[in-house]
matplotlib code that plots the C-alpha trace (Angstrom):
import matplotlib.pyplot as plt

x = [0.7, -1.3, -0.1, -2.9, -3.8, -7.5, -8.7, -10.0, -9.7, -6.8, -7.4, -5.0, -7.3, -9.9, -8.1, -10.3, -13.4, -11.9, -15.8, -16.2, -15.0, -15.0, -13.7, -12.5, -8.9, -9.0, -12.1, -11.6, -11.4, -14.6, -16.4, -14.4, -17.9, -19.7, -17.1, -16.6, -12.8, -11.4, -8.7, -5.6, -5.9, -10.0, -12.4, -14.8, -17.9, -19.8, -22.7, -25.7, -27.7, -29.8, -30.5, -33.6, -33.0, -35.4, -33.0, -30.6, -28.4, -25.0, -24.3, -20.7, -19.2, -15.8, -13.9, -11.8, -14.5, -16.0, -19.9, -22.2, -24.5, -23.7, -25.4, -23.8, -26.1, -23.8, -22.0, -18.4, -17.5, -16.3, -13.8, -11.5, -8.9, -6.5, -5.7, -9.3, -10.2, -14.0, -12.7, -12.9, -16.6, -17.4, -16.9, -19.7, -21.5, -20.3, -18.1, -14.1, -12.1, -10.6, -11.9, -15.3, -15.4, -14.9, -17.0, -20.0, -21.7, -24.9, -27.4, -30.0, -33.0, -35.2, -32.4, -34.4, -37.7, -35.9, -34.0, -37.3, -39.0, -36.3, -36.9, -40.2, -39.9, -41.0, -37.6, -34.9, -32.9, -31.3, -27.3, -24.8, -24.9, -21.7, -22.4, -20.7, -19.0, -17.7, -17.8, -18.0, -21.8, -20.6, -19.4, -20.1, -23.2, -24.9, -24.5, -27.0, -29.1, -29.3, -29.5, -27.6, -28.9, -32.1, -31.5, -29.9, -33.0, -34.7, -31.8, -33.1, -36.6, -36.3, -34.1, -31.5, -27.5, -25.3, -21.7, -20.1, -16.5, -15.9, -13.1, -15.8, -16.1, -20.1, -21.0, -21.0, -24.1, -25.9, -24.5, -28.4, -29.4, -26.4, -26.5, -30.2, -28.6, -25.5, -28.6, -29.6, -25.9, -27.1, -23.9, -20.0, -18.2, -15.0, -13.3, -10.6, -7.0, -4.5, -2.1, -1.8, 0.2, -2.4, 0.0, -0.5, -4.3, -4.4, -3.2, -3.9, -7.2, -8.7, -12.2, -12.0, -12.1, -8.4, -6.9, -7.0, -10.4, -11.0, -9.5, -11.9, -14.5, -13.0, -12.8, -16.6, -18.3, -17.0, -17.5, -20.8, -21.1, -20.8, -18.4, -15.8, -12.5, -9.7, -8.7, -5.4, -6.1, -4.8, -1.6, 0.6, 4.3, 7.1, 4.8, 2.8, 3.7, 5.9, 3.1, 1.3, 2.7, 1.7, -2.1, -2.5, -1.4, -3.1, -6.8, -6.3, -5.2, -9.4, -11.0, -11.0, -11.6, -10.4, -8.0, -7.4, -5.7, -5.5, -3.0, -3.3, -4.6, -4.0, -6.8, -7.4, -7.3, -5.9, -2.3, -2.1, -3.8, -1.9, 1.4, 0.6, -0.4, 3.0, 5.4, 3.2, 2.9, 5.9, 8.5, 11.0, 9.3, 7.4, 10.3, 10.9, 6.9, 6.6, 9.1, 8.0, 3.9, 6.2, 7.4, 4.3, 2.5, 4.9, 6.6, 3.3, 1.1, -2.0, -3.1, -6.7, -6.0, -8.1, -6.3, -3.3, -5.1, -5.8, -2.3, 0.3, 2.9, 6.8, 9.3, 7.8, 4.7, 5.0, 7.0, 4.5, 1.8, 4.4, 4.5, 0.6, -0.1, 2.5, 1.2, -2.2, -1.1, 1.3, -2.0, -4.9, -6.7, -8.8, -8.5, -12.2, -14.4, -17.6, -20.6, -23.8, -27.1, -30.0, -32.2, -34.7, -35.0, -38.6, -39.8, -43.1, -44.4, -45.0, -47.0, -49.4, -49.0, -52.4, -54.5, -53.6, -54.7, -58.1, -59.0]
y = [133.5, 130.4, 127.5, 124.9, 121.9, 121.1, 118.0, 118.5, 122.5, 125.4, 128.5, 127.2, 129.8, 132.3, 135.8, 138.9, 140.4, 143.5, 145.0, 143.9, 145.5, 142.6, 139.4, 136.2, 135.9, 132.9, 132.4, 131.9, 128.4, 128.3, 129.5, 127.8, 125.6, 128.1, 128.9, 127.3, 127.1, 124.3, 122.5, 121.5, 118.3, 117.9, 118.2, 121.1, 119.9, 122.1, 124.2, 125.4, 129.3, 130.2, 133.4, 134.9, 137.5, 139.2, 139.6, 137.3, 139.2, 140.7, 143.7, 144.8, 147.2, 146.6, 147.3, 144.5, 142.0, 141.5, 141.0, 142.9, 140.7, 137.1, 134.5, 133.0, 130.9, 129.7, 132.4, 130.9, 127.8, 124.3, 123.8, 125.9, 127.2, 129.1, 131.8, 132.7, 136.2, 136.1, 135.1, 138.1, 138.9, 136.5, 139.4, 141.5, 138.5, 138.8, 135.6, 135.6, 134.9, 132.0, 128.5, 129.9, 130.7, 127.2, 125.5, 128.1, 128.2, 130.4, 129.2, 130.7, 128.1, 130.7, 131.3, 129.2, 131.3, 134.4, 134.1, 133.3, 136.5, 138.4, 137.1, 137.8, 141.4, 143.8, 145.6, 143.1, 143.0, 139.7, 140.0, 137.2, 135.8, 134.6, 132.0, 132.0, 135.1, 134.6, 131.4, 127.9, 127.2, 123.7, 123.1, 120.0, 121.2, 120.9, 117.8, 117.3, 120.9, 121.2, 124.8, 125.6, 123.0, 124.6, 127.6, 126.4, 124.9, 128.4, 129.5, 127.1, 127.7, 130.9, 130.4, 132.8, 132.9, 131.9, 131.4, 129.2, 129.1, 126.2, 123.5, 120.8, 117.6, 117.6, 119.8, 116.7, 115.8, 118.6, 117.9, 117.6, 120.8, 122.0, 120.6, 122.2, 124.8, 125.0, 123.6, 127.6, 129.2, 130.1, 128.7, 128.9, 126.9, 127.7, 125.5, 126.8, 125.0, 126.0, 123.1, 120.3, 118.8, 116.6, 116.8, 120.5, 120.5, 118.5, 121.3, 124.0, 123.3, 120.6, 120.0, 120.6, 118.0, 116.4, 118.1, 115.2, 115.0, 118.6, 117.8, 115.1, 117.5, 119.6, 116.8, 115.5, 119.0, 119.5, 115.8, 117.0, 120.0, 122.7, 125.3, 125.0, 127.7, 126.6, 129.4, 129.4, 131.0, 131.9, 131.9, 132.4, 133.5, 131.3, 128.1, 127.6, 130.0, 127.8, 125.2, 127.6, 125.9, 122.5, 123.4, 125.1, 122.4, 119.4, 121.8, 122.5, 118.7, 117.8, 120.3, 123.5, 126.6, 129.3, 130.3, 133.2, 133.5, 136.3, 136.5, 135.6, 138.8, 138.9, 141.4, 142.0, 139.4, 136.9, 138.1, 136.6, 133.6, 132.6, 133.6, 131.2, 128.7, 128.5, 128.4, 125.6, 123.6, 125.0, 126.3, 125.8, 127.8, 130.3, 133.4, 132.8, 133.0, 136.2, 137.7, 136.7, 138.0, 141.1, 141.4, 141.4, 143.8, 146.8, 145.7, 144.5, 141.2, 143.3, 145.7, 147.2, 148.8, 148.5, 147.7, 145.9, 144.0, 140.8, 140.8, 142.6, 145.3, 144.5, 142.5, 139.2, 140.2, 140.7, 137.3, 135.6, 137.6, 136.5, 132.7, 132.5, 134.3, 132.3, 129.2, 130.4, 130.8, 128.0, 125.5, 127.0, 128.8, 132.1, 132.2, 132.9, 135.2, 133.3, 135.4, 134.1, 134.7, 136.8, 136.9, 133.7, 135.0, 134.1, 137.2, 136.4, 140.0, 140.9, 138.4, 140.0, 143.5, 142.6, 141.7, 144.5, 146.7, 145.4, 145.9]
z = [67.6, 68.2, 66.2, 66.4, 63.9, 63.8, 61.6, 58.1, 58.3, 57.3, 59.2, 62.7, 64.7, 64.7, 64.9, 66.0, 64.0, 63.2, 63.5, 67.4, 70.2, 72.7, 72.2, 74.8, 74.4, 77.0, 79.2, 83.1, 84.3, 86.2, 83.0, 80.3, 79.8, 78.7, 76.1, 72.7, 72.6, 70.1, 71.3, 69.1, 67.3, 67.9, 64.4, 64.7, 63.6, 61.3, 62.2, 59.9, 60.4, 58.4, 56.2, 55.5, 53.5, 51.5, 48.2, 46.9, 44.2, 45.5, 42.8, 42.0, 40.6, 40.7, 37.7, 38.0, 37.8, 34.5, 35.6, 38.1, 39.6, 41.7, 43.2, 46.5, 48.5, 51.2, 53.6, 54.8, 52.9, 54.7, 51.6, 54.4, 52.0, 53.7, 51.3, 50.7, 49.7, 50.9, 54.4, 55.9, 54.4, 57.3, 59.7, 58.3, 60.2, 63.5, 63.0, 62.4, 59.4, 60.6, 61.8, 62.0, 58.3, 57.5, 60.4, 60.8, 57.8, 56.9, 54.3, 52.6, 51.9, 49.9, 47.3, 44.7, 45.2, 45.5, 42.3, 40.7, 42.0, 40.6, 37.3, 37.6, 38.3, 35.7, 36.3, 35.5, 32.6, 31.9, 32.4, 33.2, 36.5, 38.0, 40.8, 42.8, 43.4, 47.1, 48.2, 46.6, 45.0, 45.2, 48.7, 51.3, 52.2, 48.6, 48.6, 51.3, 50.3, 47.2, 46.9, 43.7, 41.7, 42.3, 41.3, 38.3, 37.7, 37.7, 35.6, 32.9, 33.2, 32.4, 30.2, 31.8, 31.3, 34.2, 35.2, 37.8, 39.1, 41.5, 42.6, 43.8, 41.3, 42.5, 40.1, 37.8, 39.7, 37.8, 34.3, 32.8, 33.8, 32.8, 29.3, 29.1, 30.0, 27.5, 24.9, 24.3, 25.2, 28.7, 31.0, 31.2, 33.6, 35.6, 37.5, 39.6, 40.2, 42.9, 42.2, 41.0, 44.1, 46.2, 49.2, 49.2, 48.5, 51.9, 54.2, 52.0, 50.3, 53.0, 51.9, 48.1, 45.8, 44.8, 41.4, 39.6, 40.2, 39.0, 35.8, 35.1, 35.9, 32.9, 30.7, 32.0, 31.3, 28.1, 26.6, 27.6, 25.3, 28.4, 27.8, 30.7, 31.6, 33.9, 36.8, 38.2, 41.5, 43.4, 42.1, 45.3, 44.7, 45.7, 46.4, 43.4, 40.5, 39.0, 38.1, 36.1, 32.4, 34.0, 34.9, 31.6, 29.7, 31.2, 31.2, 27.7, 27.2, 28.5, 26.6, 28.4, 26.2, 28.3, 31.5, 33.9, 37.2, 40.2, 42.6, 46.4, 48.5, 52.2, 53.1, 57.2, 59.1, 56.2, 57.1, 59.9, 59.0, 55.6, 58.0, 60.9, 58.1, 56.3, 59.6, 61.4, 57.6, 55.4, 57.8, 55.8, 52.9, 54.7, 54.2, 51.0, 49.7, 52.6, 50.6, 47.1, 48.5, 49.2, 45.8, 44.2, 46.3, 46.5, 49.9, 51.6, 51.5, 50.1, 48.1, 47.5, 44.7, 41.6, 38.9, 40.4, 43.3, 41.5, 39.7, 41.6, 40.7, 40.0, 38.0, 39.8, 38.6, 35.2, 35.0, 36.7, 34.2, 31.2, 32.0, 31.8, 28.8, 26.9, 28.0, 27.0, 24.0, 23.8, 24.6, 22.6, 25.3, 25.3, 21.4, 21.2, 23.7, 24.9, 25.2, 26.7, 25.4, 27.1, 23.6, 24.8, 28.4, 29.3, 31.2, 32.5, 33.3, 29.8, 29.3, 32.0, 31.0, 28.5, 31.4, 33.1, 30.5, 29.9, 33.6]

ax = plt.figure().add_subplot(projection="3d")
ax.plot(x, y, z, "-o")
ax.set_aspect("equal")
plt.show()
């Protein structure tokens, strides 16, 4: 196994799409400039495609998420977590769930308009949105695109509910459509929070923002008015479990109202990307979290399972399920169910449906 360190990202290499039948293991010398091969210790600069697809709205129905509809206008995600669950989605691209779902991202620039037309449709019935449900609404490149806080200004104009989970502080930048937003009961905020070690974030979490700096977030969105959760996730077994109490305590401590956590899934090709990870950055730790992940899933690192996949089976399990919903308790959190409104959504069609009828 490769065990390669490339600036600023996690995944240490790009390990086969598990869809394709040909790949280059290592391209001839005489060709090897026709081949995009990173080399150890180099950054990989980022590179844009672009989507254009004709709908926008992923629907779900998975009964181990509580909402059937999200909103993800970026495809891989530069925040390059190592762990990350939507990393081998990046496959159904023709890309791999390693270093190119971190450094090849695709974007879709008619997200705004499309999320409009669907509003506009005769046919939709106003539900929660959860954006996003893959990948991070809020990643590097919104800084420069904009694309969620467009749509979030369609959410508002139409007067539609919406939820975001993120770990990016630039959601701050939006906090005024947010508060119109939050004016009517229209949006929930969840920001997510591995660990509260910076020193980990750096390897593990290399282009998020710095948990310190997600905490203020908290405490900014909900001196602000804007209902705001706190997500433990993933919690990973043997390397950050036992920070669980802290996390709670210090969200709670800056106003969030609510908190919930999943365990890490190693799906496909995210075995042997999370196991390269921990020998080449925690050697020393790496048997001892295999081995906890092994606990928790029954004797593997993954299950599919619905019901158990986002918390794991076993004693370790229902210790690790114990310690949060104590400290929940223990700090005030998820005493109260938030539920957004859909009764002022604007729905333009009906005001049309006279016209129609005169013709």
């Amino acid at each position: 196994m490769p065990t390669k360190l490339f600036i600023g990202r996690g995944a240490g290499f790009n390990p086969p799409n598990r869809f394709e039948s040909l790949r280059v293991e290592r391209p001839p010398t005489e060709l090897a400039e026709y081949f995009e091969v990173p080399e150890a210790g180099q950054k990989i600069p980022t590179r844009v495609y672009i989507d254009r697809s004709k709908s926008l709205l992923s629907k779900n129905n998975s009964p181990d998420l509580g909402f059937t509809y999200s909103l993800n206008p970026y495809r891989g995600c530069e925040h390059g977590c190592v762990y990350c669950y939507a990393r081998p989605s990046h496959e159904y691209l023709g890309f791999s769930a390693g270093l190119d779902f971190e450094t090849k991202i695709v974007v879709k620039p008619d997200a705004p308009r499309l999320l409009e037309e669907t509003f506009r449709s005769p046919t939709w019935k106003p539900e929660v949105i959860v954006f996003s449900g893959n990948t991070d609404c809020y990643q590097p490149l919104e800084r420069t695109l904009g694309l969620t806080r467009r749509c979030l200004e369609v959410f508002a104009r139409y007067r539609h509910p919406v939820s975001l989970i993120t770990k990016n502080a630039l959601i701050q930048r939006d906090i005024d459509v947010l508060c119109e937003l939050a004016g009517r009961n229209l949006v929930f905020v969840i920001i997510t929070i591995t660990t509260l070690d910076q020193s980990l974030v750096k390897i593990m979490e290399p282009r998020t923002s710095a948990p310190h700096r997600r905490l203020e977030t908290v405490a900014f969105l909900a001196s602000h008015g804007i209902p705001v959760g706190v997500n433990v996730a993933p919690v990973i077994p043997g390397l950050t479990d036992q920070e669980i109490p802290a996390i709670l305590k210090e969200a709670a401590a800056r106003g969030a109202r609510s908190a919930g956590y999943t365990i890490v899934r190693l799906s496909h090709g995210l075995r042997d990307l999370f196991r390269e990870w921990l020998e080449r950055e925690l050697p020393g730790r790496a048997s001892r979290v295999l081995a906890r992940l092994r606990d928790v899933r029954d004797g593997a690192l993954s299950d599919s399972t619905f019901g158990t996949r986002m918390t794991g089976t076993g004693e370790y399990a229902a210790t690790i399920r114990d310690l949060f919903e104590i400290n929940t308790a223990k700090y005030g959190l998820n005493q109260k169910p938030l539920h957004l409104s859909t009764d002022d959504f604007i729905a333009p069609h009906t005001a049309q449906i006279p016209l129609f009828q005169q013709d």
